[in-house]
MDAnalysis code that builds the backbone (N, CA, C; Angstrom):
import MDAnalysis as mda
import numpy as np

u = mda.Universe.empty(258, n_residues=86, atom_resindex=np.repeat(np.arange(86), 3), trajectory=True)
u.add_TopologyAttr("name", ["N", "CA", "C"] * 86)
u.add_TopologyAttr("resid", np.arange(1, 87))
u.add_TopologyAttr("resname", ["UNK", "UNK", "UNK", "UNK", "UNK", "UNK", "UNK", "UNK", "UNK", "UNK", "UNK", "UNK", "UNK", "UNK", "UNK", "UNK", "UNK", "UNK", "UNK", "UNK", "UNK", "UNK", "UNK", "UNK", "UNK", "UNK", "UNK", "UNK", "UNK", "UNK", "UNK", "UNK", "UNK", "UNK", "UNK", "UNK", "UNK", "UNK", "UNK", "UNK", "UNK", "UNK", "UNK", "UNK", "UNK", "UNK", "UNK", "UNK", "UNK", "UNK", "UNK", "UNK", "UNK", "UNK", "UNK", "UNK", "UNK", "UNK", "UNK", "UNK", "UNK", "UNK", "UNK", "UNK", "UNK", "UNK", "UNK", "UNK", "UNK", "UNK", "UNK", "UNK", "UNK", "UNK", "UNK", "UNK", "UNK", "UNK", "UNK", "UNK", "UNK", "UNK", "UNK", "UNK", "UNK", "UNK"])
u.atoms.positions = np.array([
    [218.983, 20.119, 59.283],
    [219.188, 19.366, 60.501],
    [218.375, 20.041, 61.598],
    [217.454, 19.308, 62.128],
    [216.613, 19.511, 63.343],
    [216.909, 19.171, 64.469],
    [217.281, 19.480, 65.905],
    [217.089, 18.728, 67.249],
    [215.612, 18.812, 67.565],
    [215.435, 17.993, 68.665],
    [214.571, 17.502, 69.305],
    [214.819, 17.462, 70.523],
    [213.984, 17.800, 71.777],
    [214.320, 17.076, 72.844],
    [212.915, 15.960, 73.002],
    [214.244, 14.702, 73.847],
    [213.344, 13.666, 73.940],
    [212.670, 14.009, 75.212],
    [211.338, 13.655, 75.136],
    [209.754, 13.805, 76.166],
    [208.857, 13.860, 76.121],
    [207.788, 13.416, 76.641],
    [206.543, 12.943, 76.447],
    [205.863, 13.558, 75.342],
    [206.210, 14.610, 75.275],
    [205.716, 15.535, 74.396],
    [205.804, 15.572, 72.720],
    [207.067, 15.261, 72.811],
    [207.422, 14.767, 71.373],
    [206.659, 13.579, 70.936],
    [206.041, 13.461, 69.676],
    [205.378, 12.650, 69.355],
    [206.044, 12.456, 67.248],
    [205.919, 11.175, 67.163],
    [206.672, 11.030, 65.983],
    [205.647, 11.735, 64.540],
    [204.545, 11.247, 64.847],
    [203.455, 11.806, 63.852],
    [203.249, 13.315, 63.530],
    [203.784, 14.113, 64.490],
    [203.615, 15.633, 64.408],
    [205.337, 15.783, 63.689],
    [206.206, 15.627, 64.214],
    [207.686, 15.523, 63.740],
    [206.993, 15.560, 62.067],
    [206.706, 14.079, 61.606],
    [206.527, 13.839, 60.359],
    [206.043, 14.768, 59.661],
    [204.909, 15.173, 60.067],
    [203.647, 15.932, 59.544],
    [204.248, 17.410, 58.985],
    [204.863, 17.850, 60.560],
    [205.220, 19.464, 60.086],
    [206.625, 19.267, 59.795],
    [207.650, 18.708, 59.249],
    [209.243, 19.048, 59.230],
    [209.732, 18.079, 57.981],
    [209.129, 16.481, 58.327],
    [209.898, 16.006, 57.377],
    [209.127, 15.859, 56.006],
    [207.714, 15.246, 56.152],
    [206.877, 15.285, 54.844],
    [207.208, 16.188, 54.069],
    [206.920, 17.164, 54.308],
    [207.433, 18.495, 53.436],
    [209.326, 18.387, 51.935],
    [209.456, 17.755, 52.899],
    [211.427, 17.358, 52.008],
    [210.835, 16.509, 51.495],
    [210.096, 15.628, 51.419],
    [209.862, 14.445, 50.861],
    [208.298, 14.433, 50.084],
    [208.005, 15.131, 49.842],
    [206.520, 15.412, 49.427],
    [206.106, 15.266, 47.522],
    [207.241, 15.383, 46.898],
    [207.807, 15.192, 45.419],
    [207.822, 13.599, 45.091],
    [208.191, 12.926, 46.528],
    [208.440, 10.876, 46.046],
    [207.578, 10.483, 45.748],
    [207.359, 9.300, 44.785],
    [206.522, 8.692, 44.225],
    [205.628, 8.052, 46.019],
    [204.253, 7.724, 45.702],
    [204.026, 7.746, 46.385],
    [203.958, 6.245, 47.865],
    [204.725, 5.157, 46.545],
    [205.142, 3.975, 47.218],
    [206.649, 4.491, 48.005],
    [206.871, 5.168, 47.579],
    [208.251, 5.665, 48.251],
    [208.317, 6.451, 49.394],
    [207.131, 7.283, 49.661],
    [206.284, 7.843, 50.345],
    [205.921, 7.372, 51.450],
    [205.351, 6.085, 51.589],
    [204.521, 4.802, 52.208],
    [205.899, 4.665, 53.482],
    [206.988, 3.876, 52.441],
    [207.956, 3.554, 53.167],
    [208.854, 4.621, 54.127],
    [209.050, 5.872, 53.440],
    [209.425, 6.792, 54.482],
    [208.642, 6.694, 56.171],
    [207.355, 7.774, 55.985],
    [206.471, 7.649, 56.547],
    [206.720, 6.249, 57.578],
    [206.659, 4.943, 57.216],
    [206.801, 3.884, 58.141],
    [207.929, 3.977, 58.903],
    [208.878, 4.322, 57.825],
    [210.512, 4.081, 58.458],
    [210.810, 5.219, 59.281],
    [210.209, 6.072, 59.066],
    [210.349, 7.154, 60.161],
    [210.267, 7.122, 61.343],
    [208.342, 7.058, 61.384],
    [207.870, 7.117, 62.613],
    [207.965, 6.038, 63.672],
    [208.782, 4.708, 63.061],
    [209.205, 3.026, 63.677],
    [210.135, 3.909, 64.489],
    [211.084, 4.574, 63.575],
    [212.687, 5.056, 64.370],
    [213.029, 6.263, 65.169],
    [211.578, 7.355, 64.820],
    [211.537, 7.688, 66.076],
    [210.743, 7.732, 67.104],
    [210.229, 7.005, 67.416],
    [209.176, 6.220, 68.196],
    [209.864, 5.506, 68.858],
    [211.161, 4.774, 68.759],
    [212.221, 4.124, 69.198],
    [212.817, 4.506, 70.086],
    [213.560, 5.850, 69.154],
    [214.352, 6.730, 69.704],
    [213.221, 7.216, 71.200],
    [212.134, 8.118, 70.872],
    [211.242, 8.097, 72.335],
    [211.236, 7.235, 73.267],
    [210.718, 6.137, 72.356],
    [210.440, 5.327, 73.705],
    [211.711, 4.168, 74.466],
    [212.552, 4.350, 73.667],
    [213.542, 3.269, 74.645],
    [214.860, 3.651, 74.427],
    [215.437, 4.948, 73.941],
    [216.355, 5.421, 74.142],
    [217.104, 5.755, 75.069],
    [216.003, 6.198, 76.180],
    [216.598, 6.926, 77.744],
    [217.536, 8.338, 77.461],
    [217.227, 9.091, 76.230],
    [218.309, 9.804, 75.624],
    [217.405, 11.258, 76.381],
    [218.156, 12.455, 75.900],
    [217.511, 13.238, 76.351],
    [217.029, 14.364, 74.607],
    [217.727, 13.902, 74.013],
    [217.720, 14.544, 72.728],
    [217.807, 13.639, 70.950],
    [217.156, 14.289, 70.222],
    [217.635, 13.197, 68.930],
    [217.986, 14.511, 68.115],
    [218.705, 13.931, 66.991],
    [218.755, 14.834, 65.717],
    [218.523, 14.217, 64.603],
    [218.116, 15.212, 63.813],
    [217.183, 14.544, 62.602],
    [217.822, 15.079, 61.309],
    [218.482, 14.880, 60.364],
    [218.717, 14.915, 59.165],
    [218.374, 14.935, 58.110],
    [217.521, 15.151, 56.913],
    [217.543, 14.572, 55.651],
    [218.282, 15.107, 54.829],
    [218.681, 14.302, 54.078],
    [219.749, 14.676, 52.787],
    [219.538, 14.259, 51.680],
    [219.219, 15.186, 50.354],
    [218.686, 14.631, 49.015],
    [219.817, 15.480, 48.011],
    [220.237, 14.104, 47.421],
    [220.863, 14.802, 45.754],
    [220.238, 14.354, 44.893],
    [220.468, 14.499, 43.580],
    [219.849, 14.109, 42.117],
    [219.244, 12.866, 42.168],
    [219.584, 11.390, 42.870],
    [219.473, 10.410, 42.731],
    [218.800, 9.883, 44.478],
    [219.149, 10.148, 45.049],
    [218.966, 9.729, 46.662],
    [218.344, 10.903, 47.744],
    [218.145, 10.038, 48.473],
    [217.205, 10.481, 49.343],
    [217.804, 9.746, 50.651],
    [218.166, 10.221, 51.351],
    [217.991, 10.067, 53.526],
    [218.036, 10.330, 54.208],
    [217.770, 9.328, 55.063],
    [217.836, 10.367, 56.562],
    [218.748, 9.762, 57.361],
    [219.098, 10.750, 59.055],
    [219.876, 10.428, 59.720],
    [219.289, 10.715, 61.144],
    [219.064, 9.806, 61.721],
    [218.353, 9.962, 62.798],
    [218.883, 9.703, 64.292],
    [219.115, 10.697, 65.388],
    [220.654, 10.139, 66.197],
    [220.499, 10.431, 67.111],
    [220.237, 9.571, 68.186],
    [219.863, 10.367, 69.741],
    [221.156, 10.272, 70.176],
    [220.966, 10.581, 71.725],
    [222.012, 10.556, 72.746],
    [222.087, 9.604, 73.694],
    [220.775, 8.432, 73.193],
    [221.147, 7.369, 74.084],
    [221.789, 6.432, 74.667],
    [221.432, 5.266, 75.524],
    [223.253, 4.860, 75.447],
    [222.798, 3.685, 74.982],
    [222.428, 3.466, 73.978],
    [221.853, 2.410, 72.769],
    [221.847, 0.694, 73.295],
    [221.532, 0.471, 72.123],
    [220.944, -1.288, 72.695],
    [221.657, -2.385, 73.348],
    [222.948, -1.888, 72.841],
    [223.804, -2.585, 73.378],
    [224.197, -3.147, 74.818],
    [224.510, -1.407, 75.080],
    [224.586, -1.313, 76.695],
    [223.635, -1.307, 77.317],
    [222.342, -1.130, 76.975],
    [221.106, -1.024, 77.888],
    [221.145, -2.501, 78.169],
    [221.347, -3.692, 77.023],
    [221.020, -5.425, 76.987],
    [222.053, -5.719, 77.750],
    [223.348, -4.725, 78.279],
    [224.195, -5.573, 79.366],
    [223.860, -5.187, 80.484],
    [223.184, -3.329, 80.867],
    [222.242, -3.280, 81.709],
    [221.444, -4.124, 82.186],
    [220.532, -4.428, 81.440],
    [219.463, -5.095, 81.969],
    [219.438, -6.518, 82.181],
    [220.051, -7.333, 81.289],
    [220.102, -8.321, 81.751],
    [221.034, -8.909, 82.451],
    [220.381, -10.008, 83.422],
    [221.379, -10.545, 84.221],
    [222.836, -11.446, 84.381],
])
């Protein structure tokens, strides 16, 4: 389990590169593809429209499975869509 703080600085492609590829570097490589996408969509998310100040990052692998857990502190979509709209 990794924190993060959320800010400009954080960028999802470096996250990937140095922390998570590495746990995941053994998957076939269509399996690979989809990480990689599903990652950097969710935290790229988490950056950019969270308003959070922090995320935490998870992966968890047994014999059969593989995931992740990815969890800011924002105050998520919900409340931002009663925020914002009128």
């Amino acid at each position: 389990m990794q924190t993060y703080q959320l800010n400009s600085k954080l960028e999802e492609d470096v996250v990937w590169d140095s922390d998570i590829k590495p746990l995941v570097s053994d998957l076939l490589d269509n399996v690979k593809e989809v990480w990689v996408y599903g990652f950097t969509e969710m935290l790229n998310n988490a950056i950019d429209h969270s308003s959070g100040t922090k995320v935490i990052i998870q992966v968890e692998r047994t014999a059969v499975d593989t995931g992740i857990f990815i969890v800011d502190d924002g105050e998520g979509i919900f409340k931002k869509i009663q925020r914002v709209v009128p």
